[in-house]
Residue frames as qw, qx, qy, qz and C-alpha x, y, z in Angstrom:
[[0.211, -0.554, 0.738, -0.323, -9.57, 12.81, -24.77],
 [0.840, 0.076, -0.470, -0.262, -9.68, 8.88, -24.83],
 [0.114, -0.475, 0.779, -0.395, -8.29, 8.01, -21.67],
 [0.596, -0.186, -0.769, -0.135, -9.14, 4.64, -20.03],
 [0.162, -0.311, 0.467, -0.812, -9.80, 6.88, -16.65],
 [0.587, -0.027, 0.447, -0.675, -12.91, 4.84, -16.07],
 [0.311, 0.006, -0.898, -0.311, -13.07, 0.94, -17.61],
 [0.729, -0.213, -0.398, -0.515, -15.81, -1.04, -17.46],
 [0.622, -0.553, 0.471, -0.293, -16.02, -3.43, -14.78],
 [0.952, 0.160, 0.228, 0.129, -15.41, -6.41, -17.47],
 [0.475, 0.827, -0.160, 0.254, -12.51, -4.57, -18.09],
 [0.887, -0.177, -0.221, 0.365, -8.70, -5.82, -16.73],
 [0.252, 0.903, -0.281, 0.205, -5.99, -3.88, -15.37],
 [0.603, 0.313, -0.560, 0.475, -2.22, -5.11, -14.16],
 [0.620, -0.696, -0.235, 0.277, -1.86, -4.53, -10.07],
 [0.515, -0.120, 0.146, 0.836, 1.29, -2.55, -11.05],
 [0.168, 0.483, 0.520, 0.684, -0.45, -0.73, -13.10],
 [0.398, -0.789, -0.291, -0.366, -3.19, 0.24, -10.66],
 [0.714, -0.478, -0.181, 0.479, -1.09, 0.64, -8.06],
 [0.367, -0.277, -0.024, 0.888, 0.61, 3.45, -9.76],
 [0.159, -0.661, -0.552, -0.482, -2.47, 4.70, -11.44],
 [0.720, -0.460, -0.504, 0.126, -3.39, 5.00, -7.23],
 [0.112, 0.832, -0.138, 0.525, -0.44, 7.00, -6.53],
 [0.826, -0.528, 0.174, 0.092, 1.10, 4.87, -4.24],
 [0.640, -0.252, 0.372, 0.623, 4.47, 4.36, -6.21],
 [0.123, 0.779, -0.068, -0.612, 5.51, 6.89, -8.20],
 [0.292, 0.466, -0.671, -0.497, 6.51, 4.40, -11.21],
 [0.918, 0.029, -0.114, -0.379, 4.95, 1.25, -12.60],
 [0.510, 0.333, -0.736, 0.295, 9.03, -0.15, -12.23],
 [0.289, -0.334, 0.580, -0.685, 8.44, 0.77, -8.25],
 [0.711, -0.079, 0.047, -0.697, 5.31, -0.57, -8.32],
 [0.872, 0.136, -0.386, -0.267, 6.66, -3.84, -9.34],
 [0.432, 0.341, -0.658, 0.513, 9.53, -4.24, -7.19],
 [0.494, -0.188, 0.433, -0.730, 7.24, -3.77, -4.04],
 [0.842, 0.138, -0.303, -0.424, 4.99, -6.45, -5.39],
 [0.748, 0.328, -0.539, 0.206, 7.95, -8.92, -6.28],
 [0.218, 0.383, -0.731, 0.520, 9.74, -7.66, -3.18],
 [0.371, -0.418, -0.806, 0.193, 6.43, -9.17, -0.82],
 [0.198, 0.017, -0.140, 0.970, 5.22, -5.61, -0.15],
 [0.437, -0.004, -0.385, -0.813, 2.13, -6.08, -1.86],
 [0.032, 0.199, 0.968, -0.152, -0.71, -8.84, -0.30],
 [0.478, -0.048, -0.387, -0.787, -3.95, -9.39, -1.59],
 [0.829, -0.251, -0.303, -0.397, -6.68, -11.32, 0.32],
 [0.554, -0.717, 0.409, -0.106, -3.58, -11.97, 2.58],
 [0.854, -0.008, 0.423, 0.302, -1.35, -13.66, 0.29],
 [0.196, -0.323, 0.501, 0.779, 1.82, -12.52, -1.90],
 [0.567, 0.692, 0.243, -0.376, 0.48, -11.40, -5.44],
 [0.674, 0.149, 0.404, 0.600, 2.30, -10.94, -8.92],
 [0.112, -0.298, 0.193, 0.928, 2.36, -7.84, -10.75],
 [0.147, 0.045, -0.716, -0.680, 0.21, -9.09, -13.40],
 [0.097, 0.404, 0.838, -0.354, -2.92, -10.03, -10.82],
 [0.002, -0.291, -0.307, -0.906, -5.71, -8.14, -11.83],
 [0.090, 0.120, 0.682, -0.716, -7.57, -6.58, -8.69],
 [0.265, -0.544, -0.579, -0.546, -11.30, -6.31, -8.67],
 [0.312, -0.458, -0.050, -0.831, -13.48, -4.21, -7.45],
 [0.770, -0.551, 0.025, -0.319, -14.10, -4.91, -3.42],
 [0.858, 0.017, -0.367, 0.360, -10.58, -6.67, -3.00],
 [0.649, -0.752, -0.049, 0.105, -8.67, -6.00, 0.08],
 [0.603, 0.549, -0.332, 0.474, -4.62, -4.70, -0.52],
 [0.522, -0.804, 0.069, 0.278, -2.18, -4.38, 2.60],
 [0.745, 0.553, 0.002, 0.374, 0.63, -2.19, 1.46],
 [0.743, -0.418, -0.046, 0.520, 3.98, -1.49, 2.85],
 [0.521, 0.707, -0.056, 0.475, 5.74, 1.60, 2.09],
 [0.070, 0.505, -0.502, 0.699, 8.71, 2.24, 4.69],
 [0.018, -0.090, 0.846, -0.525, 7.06, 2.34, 8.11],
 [0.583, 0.127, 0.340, -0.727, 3.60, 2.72, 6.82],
 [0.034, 0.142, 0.978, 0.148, 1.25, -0.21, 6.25],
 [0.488, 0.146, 0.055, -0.859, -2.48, 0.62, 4.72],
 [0.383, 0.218, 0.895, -0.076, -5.38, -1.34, 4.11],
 [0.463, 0.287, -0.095, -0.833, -7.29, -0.14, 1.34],
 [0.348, 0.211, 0.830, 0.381, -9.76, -1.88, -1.18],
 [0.200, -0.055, 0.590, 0.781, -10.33, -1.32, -4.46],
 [0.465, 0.638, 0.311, -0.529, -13.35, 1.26, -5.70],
 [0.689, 0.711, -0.046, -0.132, -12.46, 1.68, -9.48],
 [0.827, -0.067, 0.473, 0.297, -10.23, 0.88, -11.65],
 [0.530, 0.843, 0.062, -0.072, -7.99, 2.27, -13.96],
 [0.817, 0.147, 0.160, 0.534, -5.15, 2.21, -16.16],
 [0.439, 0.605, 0.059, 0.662, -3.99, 5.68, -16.51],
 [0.440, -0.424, -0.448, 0.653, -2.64, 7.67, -13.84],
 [0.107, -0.740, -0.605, -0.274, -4.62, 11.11, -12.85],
 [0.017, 0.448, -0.439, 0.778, -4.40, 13.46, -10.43],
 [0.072, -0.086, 0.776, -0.621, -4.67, 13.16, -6.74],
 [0.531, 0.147, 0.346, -0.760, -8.26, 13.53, -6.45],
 [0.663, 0.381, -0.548, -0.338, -8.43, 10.95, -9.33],
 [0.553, 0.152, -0.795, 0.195, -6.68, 8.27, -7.89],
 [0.219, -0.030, 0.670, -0.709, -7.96, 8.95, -4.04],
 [0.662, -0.067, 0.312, -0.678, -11.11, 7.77, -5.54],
 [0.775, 0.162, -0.492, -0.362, -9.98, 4.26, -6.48],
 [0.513, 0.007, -0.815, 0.267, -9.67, 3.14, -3.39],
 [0.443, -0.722, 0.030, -0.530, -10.62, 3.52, 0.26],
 [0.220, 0.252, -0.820, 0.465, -8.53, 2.86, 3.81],
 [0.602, -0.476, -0.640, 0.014, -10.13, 1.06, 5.68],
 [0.406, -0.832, -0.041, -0.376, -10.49, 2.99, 9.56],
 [0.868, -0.487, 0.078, -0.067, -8.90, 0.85, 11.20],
 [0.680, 0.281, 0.096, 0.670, -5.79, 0.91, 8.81],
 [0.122, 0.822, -0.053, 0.553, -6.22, 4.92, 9.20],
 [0.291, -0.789, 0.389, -0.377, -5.45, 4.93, 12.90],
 [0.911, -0.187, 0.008, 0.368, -2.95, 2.10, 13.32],
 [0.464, 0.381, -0.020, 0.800, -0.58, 4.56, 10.56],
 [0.124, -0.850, 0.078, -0.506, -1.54, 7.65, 12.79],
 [0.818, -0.566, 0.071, -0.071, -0.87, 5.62, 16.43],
 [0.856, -0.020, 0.109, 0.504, 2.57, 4.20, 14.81],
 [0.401, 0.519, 0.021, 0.755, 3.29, 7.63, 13.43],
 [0.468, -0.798, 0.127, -0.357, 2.84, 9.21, 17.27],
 [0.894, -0.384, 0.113, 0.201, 4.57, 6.61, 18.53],
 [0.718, 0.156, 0.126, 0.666, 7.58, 6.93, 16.09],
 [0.145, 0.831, 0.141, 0.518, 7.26, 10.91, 16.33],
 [0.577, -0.748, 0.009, -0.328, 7.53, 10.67, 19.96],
 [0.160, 0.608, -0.747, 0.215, 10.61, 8.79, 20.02],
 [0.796, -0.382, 0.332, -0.332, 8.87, 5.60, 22.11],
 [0.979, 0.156, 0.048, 0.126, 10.26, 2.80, 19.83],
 [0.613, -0.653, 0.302, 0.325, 13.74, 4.09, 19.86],
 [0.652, 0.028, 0.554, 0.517, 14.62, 4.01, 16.89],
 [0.012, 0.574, -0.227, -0.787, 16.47, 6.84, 14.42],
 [0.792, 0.435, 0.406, -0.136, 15.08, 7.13, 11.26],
 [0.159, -0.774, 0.451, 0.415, 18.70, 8.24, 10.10],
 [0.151, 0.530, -0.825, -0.126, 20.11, 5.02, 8.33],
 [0.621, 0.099, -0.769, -0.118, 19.64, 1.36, 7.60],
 [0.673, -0.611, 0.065, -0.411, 18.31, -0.12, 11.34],
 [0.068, 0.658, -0.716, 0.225, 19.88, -2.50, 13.41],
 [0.429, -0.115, -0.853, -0.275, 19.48, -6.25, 14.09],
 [0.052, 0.422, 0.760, -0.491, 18.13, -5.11, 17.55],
 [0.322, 0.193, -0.184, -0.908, 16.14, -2.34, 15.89],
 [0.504, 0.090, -0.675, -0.532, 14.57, -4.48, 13.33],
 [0.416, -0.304, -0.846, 0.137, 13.53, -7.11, 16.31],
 [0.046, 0.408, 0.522, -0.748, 11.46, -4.20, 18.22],
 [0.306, 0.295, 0.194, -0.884, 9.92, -3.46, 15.42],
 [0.424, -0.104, -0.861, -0.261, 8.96, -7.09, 14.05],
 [0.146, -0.399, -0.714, 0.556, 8.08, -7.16, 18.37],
 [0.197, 0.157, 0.268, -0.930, 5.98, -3.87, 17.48],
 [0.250, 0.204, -0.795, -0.513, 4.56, -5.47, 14.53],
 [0.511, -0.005, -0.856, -0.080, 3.45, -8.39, 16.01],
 [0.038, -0.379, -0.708, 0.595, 1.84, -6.91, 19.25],
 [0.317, 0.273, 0.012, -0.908, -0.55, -4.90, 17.12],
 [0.518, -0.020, -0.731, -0.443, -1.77, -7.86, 15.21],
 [0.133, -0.148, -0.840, 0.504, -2.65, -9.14, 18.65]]
């Protein structure tokens, strides 16, 4: 077996790449369109696909309503299984119970809002307004 499950640390890999390595997007296409689409922020600033993360960097990724912090334990270029990929990273705590608090809140019906269909322009302003009182 010759995988590249474990590079060196002088060894590069694409953000896309790792990202679906990770097992956050289920394709490396996904992976890129998140990126591209501003989904993706390193050190708190837009990235490219083609960055190449290192070891101790900080990611905030968007997927739907959830937003994680993780940063980057290993590296690698080939995607694994779960237990594989769960160890190239780590959420931060503080990322773990924002997505639990937001995912009570939205379970509980508090923000109002259906997760049926495409929101609405008030929608979307309660939950920039939710957004933006947690960063507080």
């Amino acid at each position: 077996m010759s995988g590249k499950s474990n590079p060196s640390p002088s060894e590069s890999v694409r953000l896309d790449k790792w990202l679906w390595a990770a097992r956050f997007f289920k394709t490396r296409a996904l992976a890129k369109a998140a990126i591209e689409g501003g989904k993706v922020h390193c050190a708190g600033e837009r990235c490219k696909p083609s960055k190449e993360p290192k070891l101790g960097d900080e990611l905030l990724i968007r997927q739907g309503f959830e937003e994680r912090l993780v940063q980057v334990c290993g590296l690698s270029s080939s995607r694994g299984g779960a237990v594989q990929a769960q160890q190239l990273y780590a959420e931060t705590a503080d990322s773990i119970e924002r997505r639990e608090h937001a995912a009570a809140l939205r379970k509980a019906g508090a923000l109002g809002i259906s997760t049926g269909g495409r929101p609405t322009k008030k929608q979307r302003r309660q939950i920039h307004g939710f957004h933006d009182a947690q960063e507080q």
